[in-house]
N, C-alpha and C positions, 0 to 999 in steps of 0.2 A: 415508443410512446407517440400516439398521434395528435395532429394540432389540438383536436381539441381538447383532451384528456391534460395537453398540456397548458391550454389555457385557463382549466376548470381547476387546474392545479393551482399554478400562480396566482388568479386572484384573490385567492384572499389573504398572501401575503402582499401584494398590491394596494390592498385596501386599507390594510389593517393600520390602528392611528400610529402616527408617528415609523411608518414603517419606511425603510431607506427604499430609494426612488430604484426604480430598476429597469431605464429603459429599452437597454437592449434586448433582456429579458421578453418582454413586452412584444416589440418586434421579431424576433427570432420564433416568438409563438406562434405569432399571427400573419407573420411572412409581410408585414405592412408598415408602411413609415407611413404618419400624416403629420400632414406640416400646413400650421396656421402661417396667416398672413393678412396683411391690410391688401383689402381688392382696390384702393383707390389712392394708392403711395407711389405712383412711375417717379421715378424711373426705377424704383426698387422691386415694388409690386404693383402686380395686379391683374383680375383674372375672374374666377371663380372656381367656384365648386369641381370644373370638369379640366380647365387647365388653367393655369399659373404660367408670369412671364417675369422676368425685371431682374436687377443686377442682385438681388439677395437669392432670386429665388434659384437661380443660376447655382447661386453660391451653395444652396439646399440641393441640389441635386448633385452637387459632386459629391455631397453626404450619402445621395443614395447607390453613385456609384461605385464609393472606396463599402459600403455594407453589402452592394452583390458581390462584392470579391471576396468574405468570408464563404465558411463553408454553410452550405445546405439554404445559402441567401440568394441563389443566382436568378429566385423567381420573384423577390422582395418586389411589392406593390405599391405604390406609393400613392395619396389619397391628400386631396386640397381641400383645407376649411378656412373659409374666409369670416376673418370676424374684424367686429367693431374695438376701436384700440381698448375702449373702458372693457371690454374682456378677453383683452389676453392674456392677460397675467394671469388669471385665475382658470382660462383655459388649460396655459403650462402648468400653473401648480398641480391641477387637479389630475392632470392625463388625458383631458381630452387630444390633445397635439402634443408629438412629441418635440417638435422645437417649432420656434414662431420665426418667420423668414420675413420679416419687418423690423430693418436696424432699430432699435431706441436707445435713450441713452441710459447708462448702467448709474443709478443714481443709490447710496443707499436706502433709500425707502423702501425700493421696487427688487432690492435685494434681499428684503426682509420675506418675499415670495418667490422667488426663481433668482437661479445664477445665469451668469452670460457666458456665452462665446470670449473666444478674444475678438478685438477691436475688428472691424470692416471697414470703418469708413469714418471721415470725420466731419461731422456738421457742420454746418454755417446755419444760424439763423437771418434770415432776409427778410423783405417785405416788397408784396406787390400794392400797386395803387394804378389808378386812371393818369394817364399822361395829361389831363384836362385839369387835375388836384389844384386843391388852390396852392400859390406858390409857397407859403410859407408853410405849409405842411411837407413840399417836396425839399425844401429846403433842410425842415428837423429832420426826413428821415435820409438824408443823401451821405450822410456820415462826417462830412466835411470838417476838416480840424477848424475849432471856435474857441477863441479865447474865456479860461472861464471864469467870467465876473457875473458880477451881479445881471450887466446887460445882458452877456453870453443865455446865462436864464431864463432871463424875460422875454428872450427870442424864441427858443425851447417852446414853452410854454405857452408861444402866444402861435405858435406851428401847431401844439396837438394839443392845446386845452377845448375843451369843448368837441372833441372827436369822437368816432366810433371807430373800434379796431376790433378784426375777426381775429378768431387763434381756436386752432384745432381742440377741440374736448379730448381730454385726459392726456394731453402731451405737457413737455414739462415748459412749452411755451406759456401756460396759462398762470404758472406760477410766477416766471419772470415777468409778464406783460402786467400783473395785477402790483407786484414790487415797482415796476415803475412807476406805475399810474399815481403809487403810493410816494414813490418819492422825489416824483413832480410836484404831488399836489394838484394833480389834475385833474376836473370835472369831467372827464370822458369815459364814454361808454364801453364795456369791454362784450364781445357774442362772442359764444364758445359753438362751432361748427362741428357739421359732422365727419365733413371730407374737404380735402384739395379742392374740388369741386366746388364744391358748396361755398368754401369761402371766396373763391377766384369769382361765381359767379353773383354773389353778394356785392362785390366791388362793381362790377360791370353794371349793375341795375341800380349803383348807388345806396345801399341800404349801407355799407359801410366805409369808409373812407380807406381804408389801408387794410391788408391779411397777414399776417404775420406766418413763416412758415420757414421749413427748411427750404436753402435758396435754390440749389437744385433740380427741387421739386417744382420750385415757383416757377420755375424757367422752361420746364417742362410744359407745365399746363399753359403757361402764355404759349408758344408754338403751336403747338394745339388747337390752341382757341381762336374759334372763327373770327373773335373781334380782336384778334391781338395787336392792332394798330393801335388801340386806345389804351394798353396796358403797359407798363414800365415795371422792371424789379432792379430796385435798387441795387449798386454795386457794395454796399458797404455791408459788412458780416458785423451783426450786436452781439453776437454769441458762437462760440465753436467749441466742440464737444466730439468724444470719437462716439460712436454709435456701436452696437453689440446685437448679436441674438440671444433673446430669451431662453431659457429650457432650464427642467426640474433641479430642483435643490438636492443638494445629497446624494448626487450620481455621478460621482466622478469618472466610471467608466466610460459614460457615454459624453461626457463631456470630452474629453479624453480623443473618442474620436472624434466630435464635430470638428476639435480643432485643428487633429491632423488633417482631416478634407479642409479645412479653410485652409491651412497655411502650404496646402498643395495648390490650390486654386489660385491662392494671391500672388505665389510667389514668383520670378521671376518672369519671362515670354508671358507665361498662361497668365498669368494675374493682369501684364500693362493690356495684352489683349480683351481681356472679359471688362477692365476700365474703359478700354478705347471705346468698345461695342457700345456704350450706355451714355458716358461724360467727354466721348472727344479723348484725345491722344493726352496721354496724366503730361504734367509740367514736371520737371527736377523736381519739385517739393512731395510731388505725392509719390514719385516712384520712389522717395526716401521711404515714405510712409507706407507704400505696400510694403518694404521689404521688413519696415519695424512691427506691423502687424503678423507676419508669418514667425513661426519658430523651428529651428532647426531642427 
């Protein structure tokens, strides 16, 4: 049976409603993995169309190495689609990409369309601002233990009431940041950004006071950035969360493998090395956590 005869076969069990996900299938016919990704996520992704870099995408390509080690796979192609976060879900649901190589967090909503990987990595949410902020904004966001009275409050609120804060479009920061704002009570402005970028450089021209982001990432781009003398990213973590890849519901076989390549890639030598390359040499705590991520 040649590829095509078998591709012309399979889809319309592929397509058909409610039909179980099959992506191995999929790839074995077409001798092709693609794999989505945010082009503007470093230190995880970023890229495009014609090559991909960053500590997830790394982790995708050990996926394509343990696939050319099956049989009739050893010419397996692999192909990059960079999309905006608001469609990746619906990229994986649908089969545009077979697995999306930009950690997010595995929440059940977004389980109600794609299952995860196991865990990669575990978030911090942070915040950049201007080193020039006014003090009692750098104050609310420095995390600092505050006695909590009535004062403690009024301190809160007199740091971010009447502010504007960026936070990535369709990340689950926009849900947390909009529950605060709510349960301050605060008159402040929320913009929902498109990229890292975009809200890093929204800070630097003043349009927003603070960006809310994984810390990370935030640390990343200040480096980066030509103006990074004016930029601070707070030490204090509001949120920590393990992060996951995306990919199809109801395929357990190919799930199956993602996680055997992940929990080869994390795991001992290879995993602290592919950490050190991207975050610096892991602490005790995270070399705990690669090893609780991998599975025997």
């Amino acid at each position: 049976m040649n590829r095509l005869f078998a591709a012309l076969f399979l889809l319309p069990l592929l397509l058909a409603p409610g039909a179980r996900a099959d992506s191995l299938a999929r790839i074995h016919a077409s001798h092709t993995l693609v794999l989505g990704f945010l082009a503007d996520n470093a230190p995880f992704s970023e890229g495009d169309e014609h090559t991909a870099s960053g500590y997830a995408i790394d982790l995708c390509q050990a996926l394509a190495a343990r696939l050319r080690s099956a049989p009739g796979l050893a010419d397996l192609q692999v192909h990059y689609r960079p999309l905006p976060l608001e469609q990746a879900l619906e990229a994986v649901s649908s089969g545009q990409v077979d697995l999306f190589c930009s950690p997010l967090v595995e929440t059940l909503q977004r389980r109600e369309s794609v299952s995860f990987s196991l865990p990669v990595f575990t978030a911090g949410l942070g915040v950049i601002l201007r080193r020039d902020a006014d003090a009692t904004l750098q104050a609310a966001l420095s995390g600092a233990p505050r006695e909590r009275t009535p004062t403690w409050r009024g301190t809160v609120n007199q740091g971010l009431n009447k502010r504007s804060f960026a936070v990535l479009k369709g990340s689950t920061n926009v849900q947390w940041a909009q529950q605060r704002v709510r349960e301050l009570g605060l008159q402040s402005r929320l913009v929902e950004v498109a990229s890292y970028q975009d809200g890093v450089d929204r800070v630097l021209r003043r349009e927003v006071d603070a960006f809310f982001g994984e810390r990370l990432s935030l640390l990343n781009y200040r480096a980066r950035s030509a103006q990074a003398d004016r930029l601070q990213v707070s030490d204090h973590l509001f949120e920590m969360a393990s992060v996951a890849l995306p990919l199809p519901r109801n395929d357990d076989a190919f799930r199956l493998e993602v996680d055997r390549a992940l929990s080869d890639a994390l795991r001992g030598a290879a995993g602290e090395a592919l950490y050190s390359r991207y975050f610096g040499p892991p602490s005790p705590q995270q070399r705990l956590l690669l090893r609780l991520y991998s599975r025997p």
